[in-house]
C-alpha positions as CSV (number, residue, x, y, z in Angstrom):
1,X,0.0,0.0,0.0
2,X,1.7,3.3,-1.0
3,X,1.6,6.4,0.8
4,X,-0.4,9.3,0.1
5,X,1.6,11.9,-1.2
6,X,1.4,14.9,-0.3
7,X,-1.1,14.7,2.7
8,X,-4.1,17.6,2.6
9,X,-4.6,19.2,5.3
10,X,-6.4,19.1,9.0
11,X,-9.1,20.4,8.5
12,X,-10.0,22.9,11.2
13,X,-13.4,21.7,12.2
14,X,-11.1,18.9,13.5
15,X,-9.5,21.3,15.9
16,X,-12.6,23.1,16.8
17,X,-14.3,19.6,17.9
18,X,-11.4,18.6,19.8
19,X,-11.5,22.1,21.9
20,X,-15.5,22.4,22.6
21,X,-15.1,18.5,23.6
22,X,-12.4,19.7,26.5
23,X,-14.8,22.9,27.4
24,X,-18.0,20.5,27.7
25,X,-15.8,17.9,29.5
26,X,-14.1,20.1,32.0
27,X,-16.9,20.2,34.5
28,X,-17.1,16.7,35.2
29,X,-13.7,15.5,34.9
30,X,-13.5,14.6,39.1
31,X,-16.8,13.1,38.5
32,X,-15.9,11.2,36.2
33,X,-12.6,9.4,37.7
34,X,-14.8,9.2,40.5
35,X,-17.2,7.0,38.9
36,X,-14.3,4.4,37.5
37,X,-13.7,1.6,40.3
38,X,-10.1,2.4,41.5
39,X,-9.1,-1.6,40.8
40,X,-10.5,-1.2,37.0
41,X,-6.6,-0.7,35.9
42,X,-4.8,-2.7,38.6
43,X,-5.7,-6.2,36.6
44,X,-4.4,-5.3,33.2
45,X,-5.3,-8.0,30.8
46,X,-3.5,-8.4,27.3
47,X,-5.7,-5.9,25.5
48,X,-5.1,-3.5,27.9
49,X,-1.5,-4.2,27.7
50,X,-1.7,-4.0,23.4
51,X,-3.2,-0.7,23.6
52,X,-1.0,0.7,26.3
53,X,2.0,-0.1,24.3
54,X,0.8,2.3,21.6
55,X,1.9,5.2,23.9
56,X,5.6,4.1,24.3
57,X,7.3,6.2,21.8
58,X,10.0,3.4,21.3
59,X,7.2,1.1,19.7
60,X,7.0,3.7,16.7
61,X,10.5,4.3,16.8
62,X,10.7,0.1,15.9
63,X,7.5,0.8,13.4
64,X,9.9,3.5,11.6
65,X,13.2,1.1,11.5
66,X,11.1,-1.7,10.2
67,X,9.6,0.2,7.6
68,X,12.7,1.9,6.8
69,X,14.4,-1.3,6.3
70,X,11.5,-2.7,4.3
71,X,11.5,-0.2,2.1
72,X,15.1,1.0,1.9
73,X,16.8,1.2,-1.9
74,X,18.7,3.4,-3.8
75,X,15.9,4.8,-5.5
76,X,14.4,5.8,-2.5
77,X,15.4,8.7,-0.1
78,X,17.0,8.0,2.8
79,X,14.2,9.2,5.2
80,X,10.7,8.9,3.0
81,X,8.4,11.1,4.1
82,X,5.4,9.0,5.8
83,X,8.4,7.2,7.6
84,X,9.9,10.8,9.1
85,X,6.1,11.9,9.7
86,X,5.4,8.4,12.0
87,X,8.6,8.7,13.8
88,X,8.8,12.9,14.4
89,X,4.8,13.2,15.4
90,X,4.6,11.3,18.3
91,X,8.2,11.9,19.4
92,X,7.2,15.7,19.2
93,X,3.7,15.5,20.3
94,X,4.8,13.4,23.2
95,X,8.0,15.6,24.1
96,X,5.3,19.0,24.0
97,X,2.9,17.3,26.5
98,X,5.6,16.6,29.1
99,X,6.7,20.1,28.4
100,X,3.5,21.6,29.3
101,X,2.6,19.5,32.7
102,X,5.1,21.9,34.6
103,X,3.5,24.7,33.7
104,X,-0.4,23.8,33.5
105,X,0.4,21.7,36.9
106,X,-2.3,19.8,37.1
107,X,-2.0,16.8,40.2
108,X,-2.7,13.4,39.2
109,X,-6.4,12.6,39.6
110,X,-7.3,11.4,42.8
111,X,-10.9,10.3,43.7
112,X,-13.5,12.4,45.5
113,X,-11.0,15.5,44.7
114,X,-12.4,17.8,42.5
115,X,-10.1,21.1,42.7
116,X,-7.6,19.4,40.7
117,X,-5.9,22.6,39.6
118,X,-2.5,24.7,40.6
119,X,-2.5,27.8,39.1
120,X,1.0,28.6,39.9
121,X,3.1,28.0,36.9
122,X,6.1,28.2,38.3
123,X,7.5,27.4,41.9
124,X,10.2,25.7,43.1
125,X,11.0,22.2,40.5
126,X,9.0,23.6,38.1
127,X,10.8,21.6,35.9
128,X,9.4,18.6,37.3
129,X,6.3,17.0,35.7
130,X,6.2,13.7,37.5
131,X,3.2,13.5,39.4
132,X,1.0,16.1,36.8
133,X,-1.1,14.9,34.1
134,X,-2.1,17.4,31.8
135,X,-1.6,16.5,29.0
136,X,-1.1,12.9,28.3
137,X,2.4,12.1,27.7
138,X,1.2,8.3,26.3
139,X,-2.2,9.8,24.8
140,X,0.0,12.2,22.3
141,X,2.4,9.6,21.6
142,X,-0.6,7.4,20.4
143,X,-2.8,9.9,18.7
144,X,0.6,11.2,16.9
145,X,1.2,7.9,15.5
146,X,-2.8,7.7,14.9
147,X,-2.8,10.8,12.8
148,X,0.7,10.3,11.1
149,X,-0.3,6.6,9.9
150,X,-3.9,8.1,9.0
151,X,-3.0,11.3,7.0
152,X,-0.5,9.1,4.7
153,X,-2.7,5.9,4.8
154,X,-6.4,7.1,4.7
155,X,-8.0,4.2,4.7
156,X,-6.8,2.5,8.3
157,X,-7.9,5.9,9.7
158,X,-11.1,4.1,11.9
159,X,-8.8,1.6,13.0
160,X,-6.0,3.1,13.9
161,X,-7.8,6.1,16.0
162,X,-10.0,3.3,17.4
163,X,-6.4,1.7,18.8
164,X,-5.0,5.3,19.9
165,X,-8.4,5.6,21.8
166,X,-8.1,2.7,23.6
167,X,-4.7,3.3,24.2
168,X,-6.5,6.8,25.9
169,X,-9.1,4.8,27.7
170,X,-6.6,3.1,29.3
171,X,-4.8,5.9,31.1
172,X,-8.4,6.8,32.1
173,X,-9.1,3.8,33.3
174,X,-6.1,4.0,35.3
175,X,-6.5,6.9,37.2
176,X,-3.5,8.3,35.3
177,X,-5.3,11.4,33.7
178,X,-8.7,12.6,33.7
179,X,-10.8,12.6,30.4
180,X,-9.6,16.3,29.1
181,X,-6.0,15.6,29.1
182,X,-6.2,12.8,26.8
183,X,-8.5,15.3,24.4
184,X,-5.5,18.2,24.8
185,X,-3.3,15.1,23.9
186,X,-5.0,14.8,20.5
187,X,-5.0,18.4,19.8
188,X,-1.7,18.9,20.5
189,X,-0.6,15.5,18.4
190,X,-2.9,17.1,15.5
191,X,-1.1,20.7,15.9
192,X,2.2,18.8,15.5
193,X,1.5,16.7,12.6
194,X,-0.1,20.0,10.9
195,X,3.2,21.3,11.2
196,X,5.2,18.8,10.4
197,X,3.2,18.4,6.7
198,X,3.6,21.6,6.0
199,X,7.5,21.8,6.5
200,X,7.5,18.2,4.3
201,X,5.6,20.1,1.7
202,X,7.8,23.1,1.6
């Protein structure tokens, strides 16, 4: 199956959506974490497992050598296109997020906690994102892949944003991150790949 070259744009309607989504979700983040049994994520079966996998940015680092190799000749460029898109959107999408959870410093959920915010960007280890959650380090990776593999191969688009959702669900699921910092995951991963087009086309 050959890639689609070049890839048309996002539309913007896709970044509108994404951005009334978080506004209409905000409210009931706490509420719903709240609802989700804290065991839900504790007994991780296989799918689980799958789908978590897609937010290690070292699985799509081993997608980009194997199709690299698979496809490497001398009449090809070094670094085709799709290949540089799949391996630069969730490595940038991913980096971004864990850039921004210093600074929007958001705690981990916790249940029955519903002023989840800190509105002091900057205190002492503001470096230090470890126990923040907005955005979704895993969720960009994932929906960066998604929307690389998608925007070069239309046609897998259903399934493979139906795998970077689960991958989502799971970090819900989890108590890792509450609904709307998986959804700023996604807008950020599309901002990226947006970018990242455009500088392929020029």
């Amino acid at each position: 199956m050959n890639s689609l070259e070049p890839v048309p744009p996002i539309p913007r309607w896709s970044f509108l959506t994404v951005l009334v989504m978080i506004a209409m979700l905000t409210p009931f983040d706490s509420g719903i974490i709240s609802a989700i049994p804290e065991n839900s994520g504790q007994q991780r079966g296989d799918l689980m497992s799958l789908l978590r996998i897609l937010g290690y940015l070292p699985t799509w680092v081993g997608v980009s050598l194997i199709l690299l190799v698979a496809q490497s000749n001398a009449g090809r460029p070094r670094l085709p296109s799709h290949i540089r898109s799949l391996l630069l959107t969730p490595m940038i999408s991913g980096a971004l997020s864990e850039a921004l959870k210093p600074i929007f410093r958001r705690p981990d959920p916790v249940s029955g906690v519903t002023d989840t915010w800190q509105r002091v960007p900057f205190g002492p280890e503001w470096w230090d994102g470890t126990d923040f959650c907005f955005p979704s380090g895993h969720s960009a990776v994932a929906f960066g892949a998604a929307i690389a593999i998608s925007r070069h191969w239309p046609t897998t688009t259903p399934w493979i944003f139906l795998a970077a959702t689960g991958c989502a669900a799971t970090r819900i699921l989890e108590h890792g991150h509450y609904p709307t910092d998986v959804l700023a995951s996604l807008l950020i991963a599309l901002w990226v790949s947006q970018k990242l087009e455009t500088v392929n086309r020029d």
